[in-house]
C-alpha positions in Angstrom: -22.4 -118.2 111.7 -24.8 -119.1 108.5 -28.5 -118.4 109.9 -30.9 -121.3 109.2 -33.7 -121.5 107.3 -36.1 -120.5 109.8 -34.0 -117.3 110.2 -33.2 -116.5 106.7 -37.2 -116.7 106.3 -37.3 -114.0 108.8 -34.3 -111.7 107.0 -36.5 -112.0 103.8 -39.6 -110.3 105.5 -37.8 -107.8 106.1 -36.0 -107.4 102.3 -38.2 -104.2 101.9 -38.2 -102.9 104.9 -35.1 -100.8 103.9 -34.4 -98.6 101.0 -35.0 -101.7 99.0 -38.5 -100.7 98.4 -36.7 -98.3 95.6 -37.0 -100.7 93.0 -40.8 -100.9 93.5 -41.9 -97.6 93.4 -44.9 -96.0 90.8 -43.3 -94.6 88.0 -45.1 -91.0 88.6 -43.1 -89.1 91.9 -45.2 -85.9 91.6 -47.7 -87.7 93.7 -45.4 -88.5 96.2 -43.3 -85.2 96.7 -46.7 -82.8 96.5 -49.4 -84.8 97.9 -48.9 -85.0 101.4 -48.3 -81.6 104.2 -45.7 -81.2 105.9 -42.1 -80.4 104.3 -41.2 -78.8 107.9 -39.1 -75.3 108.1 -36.2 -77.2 106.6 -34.0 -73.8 107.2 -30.6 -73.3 105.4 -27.9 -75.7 106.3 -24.9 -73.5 107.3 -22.7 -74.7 104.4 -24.2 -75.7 101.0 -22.6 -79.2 99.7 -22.0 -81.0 96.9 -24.0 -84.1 97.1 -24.3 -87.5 95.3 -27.9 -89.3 95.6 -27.5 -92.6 93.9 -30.9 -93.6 93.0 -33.1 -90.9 94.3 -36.5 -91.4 92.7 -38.0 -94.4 94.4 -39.1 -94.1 98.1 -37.1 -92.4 100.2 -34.5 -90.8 97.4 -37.3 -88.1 96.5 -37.7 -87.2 100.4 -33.7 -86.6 100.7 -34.0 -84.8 97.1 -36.7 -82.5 98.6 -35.4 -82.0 102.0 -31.1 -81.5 100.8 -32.5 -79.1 98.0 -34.4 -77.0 100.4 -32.0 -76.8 102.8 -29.5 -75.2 99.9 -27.8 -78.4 98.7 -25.8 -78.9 95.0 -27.8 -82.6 94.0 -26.8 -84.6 91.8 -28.4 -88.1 91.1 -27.4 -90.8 89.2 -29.8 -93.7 88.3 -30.8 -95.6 84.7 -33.1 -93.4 84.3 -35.8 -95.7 83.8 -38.9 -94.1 86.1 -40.1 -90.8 85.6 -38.6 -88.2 87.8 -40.2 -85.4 89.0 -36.9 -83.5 89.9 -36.7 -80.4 91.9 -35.2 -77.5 90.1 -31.8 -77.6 89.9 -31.0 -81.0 90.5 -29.0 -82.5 87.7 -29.3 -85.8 86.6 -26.1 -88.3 85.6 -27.7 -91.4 83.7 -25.5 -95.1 84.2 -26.7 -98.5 84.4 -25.1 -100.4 87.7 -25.7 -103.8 86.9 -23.9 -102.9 83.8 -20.9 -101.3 85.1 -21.8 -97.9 83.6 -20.0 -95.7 86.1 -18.6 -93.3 83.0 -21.1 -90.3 84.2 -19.3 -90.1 87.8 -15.2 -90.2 86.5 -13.6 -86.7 87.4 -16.1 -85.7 89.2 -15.9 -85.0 93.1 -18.7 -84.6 95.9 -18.9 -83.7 99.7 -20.8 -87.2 99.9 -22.7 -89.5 98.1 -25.8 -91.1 99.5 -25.9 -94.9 98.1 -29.6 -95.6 98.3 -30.7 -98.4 96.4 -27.5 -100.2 96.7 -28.0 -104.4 97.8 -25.1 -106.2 95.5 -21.9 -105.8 97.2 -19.9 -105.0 93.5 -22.3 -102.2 93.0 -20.6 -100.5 96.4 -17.2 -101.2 94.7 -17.4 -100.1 91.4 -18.6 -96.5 93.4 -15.5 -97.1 95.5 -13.2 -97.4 92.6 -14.4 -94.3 90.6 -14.9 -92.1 93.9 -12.8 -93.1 97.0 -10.1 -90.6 96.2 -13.0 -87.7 95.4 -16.1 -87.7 98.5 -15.4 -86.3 102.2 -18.0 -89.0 102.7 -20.0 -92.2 101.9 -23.4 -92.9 103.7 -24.8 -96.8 102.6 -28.3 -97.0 103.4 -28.4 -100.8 104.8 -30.8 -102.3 106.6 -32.1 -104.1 110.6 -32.0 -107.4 107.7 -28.5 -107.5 108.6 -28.5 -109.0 112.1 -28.2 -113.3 113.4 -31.9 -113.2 114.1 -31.3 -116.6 116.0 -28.6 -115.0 118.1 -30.7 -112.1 119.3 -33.5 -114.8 120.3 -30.4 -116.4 122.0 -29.8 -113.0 124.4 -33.6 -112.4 124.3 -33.7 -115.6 127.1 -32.6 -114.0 129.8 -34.7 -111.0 129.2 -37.9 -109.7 127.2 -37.2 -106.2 127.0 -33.8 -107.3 125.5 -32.7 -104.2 122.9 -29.8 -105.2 120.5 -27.1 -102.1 120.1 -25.2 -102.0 116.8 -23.2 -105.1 116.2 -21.4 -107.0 113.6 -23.7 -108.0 110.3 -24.6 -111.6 109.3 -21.2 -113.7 108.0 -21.7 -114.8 104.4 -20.6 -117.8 102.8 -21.1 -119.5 99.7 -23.1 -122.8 101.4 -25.6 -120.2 101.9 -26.1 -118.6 98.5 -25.9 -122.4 97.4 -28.6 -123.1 99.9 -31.2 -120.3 99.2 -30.4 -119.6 95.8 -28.7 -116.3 96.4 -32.5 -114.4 97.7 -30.3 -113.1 100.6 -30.9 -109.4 101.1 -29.6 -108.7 104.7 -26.6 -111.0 104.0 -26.1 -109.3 100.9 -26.7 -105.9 102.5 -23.9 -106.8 105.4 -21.1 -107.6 102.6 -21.8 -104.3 100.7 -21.7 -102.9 104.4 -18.4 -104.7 104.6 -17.2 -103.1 100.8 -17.8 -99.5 102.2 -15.8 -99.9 104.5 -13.0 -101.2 102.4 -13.1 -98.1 100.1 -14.2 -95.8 102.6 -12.7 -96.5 105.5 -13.6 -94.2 108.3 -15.6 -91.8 105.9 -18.1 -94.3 106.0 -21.4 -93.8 107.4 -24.1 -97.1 107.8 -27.6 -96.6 108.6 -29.7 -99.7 109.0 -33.0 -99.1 108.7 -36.1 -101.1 110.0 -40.1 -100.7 108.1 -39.9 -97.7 106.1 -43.4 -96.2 106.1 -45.7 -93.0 105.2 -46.4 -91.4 101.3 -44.6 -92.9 98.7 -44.9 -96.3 100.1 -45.0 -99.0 97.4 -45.3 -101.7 100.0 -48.4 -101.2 101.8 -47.2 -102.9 105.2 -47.9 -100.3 107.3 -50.5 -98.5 104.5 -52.8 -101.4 105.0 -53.6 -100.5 108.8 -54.7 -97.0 108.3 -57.0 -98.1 105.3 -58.2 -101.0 107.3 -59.2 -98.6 110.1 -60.6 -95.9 107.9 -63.3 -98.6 107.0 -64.3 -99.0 111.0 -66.3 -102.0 111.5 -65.2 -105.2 113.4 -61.0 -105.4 113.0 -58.6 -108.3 113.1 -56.4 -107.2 115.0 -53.4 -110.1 115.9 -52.0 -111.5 119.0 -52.6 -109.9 122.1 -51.8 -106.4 121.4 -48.2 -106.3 123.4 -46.0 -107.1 120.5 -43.4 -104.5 119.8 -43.7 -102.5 116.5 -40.8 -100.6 115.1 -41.2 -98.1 112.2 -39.3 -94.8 110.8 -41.5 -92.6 108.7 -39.7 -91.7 105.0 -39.1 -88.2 105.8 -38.0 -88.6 109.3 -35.3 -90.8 107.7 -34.4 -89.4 104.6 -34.3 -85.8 106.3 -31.9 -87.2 109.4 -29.9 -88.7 106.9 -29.1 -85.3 104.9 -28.2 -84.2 108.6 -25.8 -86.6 109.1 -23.7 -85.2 105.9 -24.0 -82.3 107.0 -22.6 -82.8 110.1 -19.8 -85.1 108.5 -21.2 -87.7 111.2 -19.8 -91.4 110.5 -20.2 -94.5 111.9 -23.3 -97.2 112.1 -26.8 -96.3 113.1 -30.0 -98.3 113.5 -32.5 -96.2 112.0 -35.9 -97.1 113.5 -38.7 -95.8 115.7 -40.5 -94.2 117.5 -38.4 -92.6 120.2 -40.6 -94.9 122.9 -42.0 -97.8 122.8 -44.8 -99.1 120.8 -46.8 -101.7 121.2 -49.4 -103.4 118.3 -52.3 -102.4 120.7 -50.6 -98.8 120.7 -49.8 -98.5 116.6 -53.5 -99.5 116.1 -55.3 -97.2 118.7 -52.7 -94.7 117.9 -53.7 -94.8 114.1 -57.6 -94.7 115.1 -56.6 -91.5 117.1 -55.7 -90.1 114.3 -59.1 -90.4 112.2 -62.7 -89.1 112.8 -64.2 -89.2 115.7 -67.6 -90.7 114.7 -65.9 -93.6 113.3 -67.4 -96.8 115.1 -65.0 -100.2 115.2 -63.7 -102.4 117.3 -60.5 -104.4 117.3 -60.8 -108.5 118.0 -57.5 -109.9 119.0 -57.4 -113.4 117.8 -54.3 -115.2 119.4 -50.8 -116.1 117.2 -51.2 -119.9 117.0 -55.4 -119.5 115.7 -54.1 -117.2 113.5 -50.8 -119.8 112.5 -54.0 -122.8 112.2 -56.0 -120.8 109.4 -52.8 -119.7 107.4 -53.0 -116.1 108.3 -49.4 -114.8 108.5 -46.8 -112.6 110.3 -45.9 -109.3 108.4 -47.3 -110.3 105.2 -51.3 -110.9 106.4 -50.8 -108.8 109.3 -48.4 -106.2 108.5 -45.8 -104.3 111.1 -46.0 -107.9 113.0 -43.4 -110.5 113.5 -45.2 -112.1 116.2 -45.8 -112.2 119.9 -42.3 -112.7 121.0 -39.3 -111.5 118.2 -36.7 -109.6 118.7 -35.9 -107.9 115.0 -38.6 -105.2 115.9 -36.8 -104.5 119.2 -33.3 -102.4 117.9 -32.0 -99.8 119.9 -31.8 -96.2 118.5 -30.3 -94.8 121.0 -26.9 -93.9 118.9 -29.2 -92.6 116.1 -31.0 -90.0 118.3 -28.0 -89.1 120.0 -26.8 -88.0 116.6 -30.0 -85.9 116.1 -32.8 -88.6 114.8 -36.1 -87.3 115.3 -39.7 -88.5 114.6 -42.5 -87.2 113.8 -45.9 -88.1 115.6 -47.6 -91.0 114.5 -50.8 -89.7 113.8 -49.2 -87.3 111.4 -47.5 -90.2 109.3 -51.1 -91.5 109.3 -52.9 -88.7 108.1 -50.5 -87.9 105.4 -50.0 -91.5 104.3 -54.1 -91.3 103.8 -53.9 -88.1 101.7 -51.1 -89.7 99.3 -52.6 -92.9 99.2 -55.6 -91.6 98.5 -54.6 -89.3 95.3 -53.1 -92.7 93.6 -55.1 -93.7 90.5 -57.9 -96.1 91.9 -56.5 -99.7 90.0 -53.8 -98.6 92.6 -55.4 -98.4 95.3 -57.5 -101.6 94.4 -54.5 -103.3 94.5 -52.7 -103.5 98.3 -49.5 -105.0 98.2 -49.9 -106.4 101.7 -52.6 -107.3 104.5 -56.1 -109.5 104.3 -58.5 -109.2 101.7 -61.8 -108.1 103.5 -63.6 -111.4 102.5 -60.9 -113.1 104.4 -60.7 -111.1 107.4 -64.3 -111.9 107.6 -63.7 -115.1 107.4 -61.2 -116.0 110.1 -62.7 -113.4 112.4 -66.0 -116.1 111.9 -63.8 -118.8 112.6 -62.6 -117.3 115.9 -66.1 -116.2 116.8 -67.0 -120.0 116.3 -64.1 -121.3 118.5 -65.5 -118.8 121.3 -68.9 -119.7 121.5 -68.0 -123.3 121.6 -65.4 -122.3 124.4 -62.6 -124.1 123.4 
């Protein structure tokens, strides 16, 4: 079924919540591989492999480079070679241009698996297929929660509103809808490169469909701005009524449980998401404050969904990690994914880190947030709501 345009508004919020956020990552990685704690024990994998990172030095791809390489991994990446790369030693580097079908670097060559990355136009998944299928144990394509019927999970979500949605079939894609929306269709493009894996993969294939992707290295901001926000204290805007559910995997969490994965040759499809329980907006906020001094004074205002919808003051975009008061894309079950070893780490660590990194960036940088209100505009509507509660209406 071709989602409408109220849903295909929803799939693009989400178009860099995934491994997506590659393409807009600062050209300088030391910052992100050496300015935050907490590369954990990694240990030593029991067998070294051979692995293939496609991509590798935009958000998450330095993370898996870090992580595979202490662990005792052979890396190899293979990107244009366009942003500086801060590589760990020994990692070598094959250069090729995918949009141009430069695939040259990869012929005769053969790896334990390759870890597609960056990956959202289905014939980038099948030039890989036709240089490699014969020569990896395993592919793992790094999709995204963008792939799901958005308005056929609100459908189930009826009849209950702690409705999880398991691992299911992607979006259909047909060409009324690249007609229609002019071909800006990440999760639909996502679910037919999901659907080319598995044509030259077969059952080698492993999917992981990630939701937000947050913590240092983020080029996004979406959950940045929240921590920064509350690092300021004073009065907060804080949206809806604080029960909306939040779903976010922290970069390392994910890019280290996906090295796992090839090393324990584990296949199949995975929502990638978190935290293990459930968190509320209320929680992620007061969970991020717990994190920060203790003599910090502020206070949250929750200002309802539809004041918010009067003065223009949007879902995810304005007020980042939210979809609203009642959507189901930030409700996927994980269950399958921590069965198969997915483990996060605690929030307030993510927070703490993200703070350090963030803070290291040159300061243009960090004038510049890629996502949540502008102060004078927070002030602003929090005015307005003030207003409308004095007057009692």
């Amino acid at each position: 079924m071709s989602p409408d345009r109220r849903t295909f508004l929803r799939l693009s919020a989400l178009a860099g919540s995934a491994v997506a956020a590659e393409a807009l990552a600062p050209s300088a990685l030391g910052a992100t591989l050496a300015n935050y704690r907490g590369l954990p024990d990694a240990g030593t994998a029991r067998r070294s492999l051979d692995l293939l990172i496609l991509g590798g030095t935009g958000f998450t791809g330095p993370h898996q480079l870090r992580y595979a390489v202490a662990r005792g991994h052979r890396v190899t990446v293979f990107n244009r070679g366009r942003t500086e790369a801060d590589l760990p030693d020994g990692v070598e580097q094959l250069i090729g241009d995918r949009n141009q079908h430069e695939m040259g670097a990869l012929e005769g060559r053969s790896w334990d698996a390759v870890i597609d990355n960056p990956t959202t136009l289905p014939f980038w998944v099948r030039d890989v297929g036709e240089v490699l299928h014969d020569t990896t144990d395993q592919y793992v394509f790094i999709s995204t929660l963008s792939v799901y019927d958005v308005a056929r999970l609100e459908h189930l979500d009826e009849e209950s509103a702690l409705l999880e949605y398991t691992e299911g079939d992607p979006l259909d894609v047909t060409p009324e809808i690249y007609q229609e929306e002019g071909g800006r269709l990440y999760g639909p493009m996502k679910a037919a490169s999901e659907r080319e894996a598995h044509r030259w993969f077969g059952d080698r294939t492993t999917i992981i469909r990630p939701g937000l992707i947050v913590g240092p290295g983020d080029p996004t901001d979406r959950f940045t701005y929240w921590p920064l926000r509350i690092s300021r204290g004073g009065e907060i805007l804080a949206p809806g009524r604080g029960n909306a559910s939040i779903q976010i995997i922290d970069a390392r969490d994910l890019a280290e449980w996906t090295i796992r994965m090839v090393e324990n040759q584990t296949t199949g499809t995975f929502n990638a998401t978190g935290p293990r329980s459930t968190l509320t907006m209320a929680g992620q906020l007061h969970g991020i404050r717990g994190a920060l001094p203790g003599d910090l004074e502020l206070s949250f205002t929750w200002v309802p969904a539809d004041f918010l919808q009067e003065h223009s003051v949007r879902p995810w975009s304005h007020m980042p990690t939210w979809f609203g008061e009642d959507e189901v894309i930030s409700r996927a079950s994980i269950e399958r994914a921590v069965a198969a070893g997915l483990t996060f780490r605690p929030l307030a660590a993510t927070t703490t880190d993200l703070l350090a990194w963030f803070r290291s960036l040159p300061a243009e940088r960090q004038a510049e947030l890629g996502a949540g209100l502008a102060p004078a505009r927070e002030r602003e509507v929090l005015a307005a709501w003030a207003e409308r509660t004095e007057a009692g209406t």
